[in-house]
C-alpha positions in Angstrom: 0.0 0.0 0.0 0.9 3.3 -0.9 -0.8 5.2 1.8 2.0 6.3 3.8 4.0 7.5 1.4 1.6 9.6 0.0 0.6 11.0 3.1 4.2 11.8 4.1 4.8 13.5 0.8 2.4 16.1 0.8 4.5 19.5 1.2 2.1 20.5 3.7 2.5 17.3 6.2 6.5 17.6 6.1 6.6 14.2 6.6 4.5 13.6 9.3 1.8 11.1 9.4 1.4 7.9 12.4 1.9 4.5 11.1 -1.5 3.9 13.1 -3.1 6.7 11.1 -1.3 5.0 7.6 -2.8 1.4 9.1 -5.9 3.0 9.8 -6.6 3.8 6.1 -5.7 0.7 4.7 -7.6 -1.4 7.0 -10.6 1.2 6.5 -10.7 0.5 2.9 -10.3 -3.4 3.2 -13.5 -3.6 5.5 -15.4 -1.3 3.0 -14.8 -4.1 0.5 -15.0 -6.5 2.8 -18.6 -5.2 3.6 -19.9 -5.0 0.6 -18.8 -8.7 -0.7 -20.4 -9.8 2.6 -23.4 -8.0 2.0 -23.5 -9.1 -1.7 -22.8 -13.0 -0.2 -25.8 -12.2 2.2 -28.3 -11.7 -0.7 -27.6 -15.2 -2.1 -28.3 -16.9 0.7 -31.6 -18.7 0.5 -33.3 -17.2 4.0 -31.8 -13.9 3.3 -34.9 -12.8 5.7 -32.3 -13.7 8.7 -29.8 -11.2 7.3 -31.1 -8.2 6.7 -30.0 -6.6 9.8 -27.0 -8.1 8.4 -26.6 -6.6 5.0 -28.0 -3.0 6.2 -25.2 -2.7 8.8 -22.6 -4.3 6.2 -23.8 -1.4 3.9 -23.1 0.9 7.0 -20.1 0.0 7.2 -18.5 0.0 3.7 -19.8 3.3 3.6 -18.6 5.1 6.7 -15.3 2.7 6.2 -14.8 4.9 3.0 -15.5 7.8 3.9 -13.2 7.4 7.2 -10.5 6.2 4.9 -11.0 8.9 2.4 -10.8 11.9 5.3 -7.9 9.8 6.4 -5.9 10.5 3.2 -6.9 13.8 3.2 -6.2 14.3 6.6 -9.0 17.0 7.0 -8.9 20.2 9.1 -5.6 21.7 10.6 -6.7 20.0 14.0 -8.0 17.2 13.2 -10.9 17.4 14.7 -12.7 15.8 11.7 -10.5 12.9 11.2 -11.0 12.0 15.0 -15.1 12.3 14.5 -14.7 10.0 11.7 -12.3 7.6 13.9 -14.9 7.4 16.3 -17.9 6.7 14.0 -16.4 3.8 12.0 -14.9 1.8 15.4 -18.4 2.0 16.7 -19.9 0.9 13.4 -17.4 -1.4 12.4 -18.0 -2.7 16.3 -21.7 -2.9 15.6 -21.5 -5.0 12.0 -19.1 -7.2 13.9 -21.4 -8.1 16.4 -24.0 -8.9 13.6 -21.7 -10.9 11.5 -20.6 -12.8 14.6 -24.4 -13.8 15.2 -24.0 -15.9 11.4 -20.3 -16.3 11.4 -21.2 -20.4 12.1 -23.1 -20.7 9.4 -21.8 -18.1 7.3 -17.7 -18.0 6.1 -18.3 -14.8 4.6 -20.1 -13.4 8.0 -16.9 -14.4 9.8 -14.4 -13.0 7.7 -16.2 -9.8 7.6 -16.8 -9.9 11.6 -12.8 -10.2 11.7 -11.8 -6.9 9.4 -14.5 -5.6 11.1 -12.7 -6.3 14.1 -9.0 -5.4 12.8 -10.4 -1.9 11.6 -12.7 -0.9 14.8 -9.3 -1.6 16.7 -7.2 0.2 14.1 -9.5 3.0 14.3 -9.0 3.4 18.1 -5.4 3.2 18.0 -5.6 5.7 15.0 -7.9 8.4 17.2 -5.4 9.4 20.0 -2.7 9.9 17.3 -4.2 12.6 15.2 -3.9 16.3 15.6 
């Protein structure tokens, strides 16, 4: 991944960017797709009726996984103040889909490998928010 290099080069940041910030972004953009393949996996599955609490937080999630990573990169606001807001949405939303995915992850695969990047990125998110300024 690229995202650290990027970040660093941007005359503006003078180098300066976390790795938890860098790690953030990346794992913010793998549950995103994550989400959305589990979502897609969740439509094909013949009582779909069980998950549609399911696919509406996977959908959540991708999105606000996105947009966290995208604000990431940006690395909005001189204080950072919109970066961290974002931080905080997408742990708790990434901590709510994992809950949900956990609930089918024995009778799902693709519920439990969404559950864990779900899981990687709610963590990575935390460890992200006390670093930004």
């Amino acid at each position: 991944m690229h995202v650290q290099s990027m970040i660093a080069l941007r005359p503006q940041m003078k180098g300066g960017t976390t790795d938890a910030l860098a790690r953030c972004i990346e794992l913010c953009f793998d549950c995103a797709q994550t989400c959305v393949a589990c979502a897609d996996a969740c439509l094909e599955e013949k009582k779909v009726e069980r998950l549609r609490e399911c696919i509406r937080l996977n959908l959540d999630c991708a999105d606000i996984c996105a947009a966290t990573g995208a604000i990431g990169s940006r690395r909005a606001g001189s204080d950072g103040a919109s970066i961290r807001a974002a931080l905080r949405a997408c742990a708790e939303t990434c901590r709510l889909c994992a809950t949900e995915c956990e609930r089918h992850a024995s009778h799902h695969e693709h519920c439990k490998i969404c559950a864990e990047a779900c899981r990687a990125c709610e963590a990575a998110c935390n460890a992200a928010a006390p670093g930004t300024h």
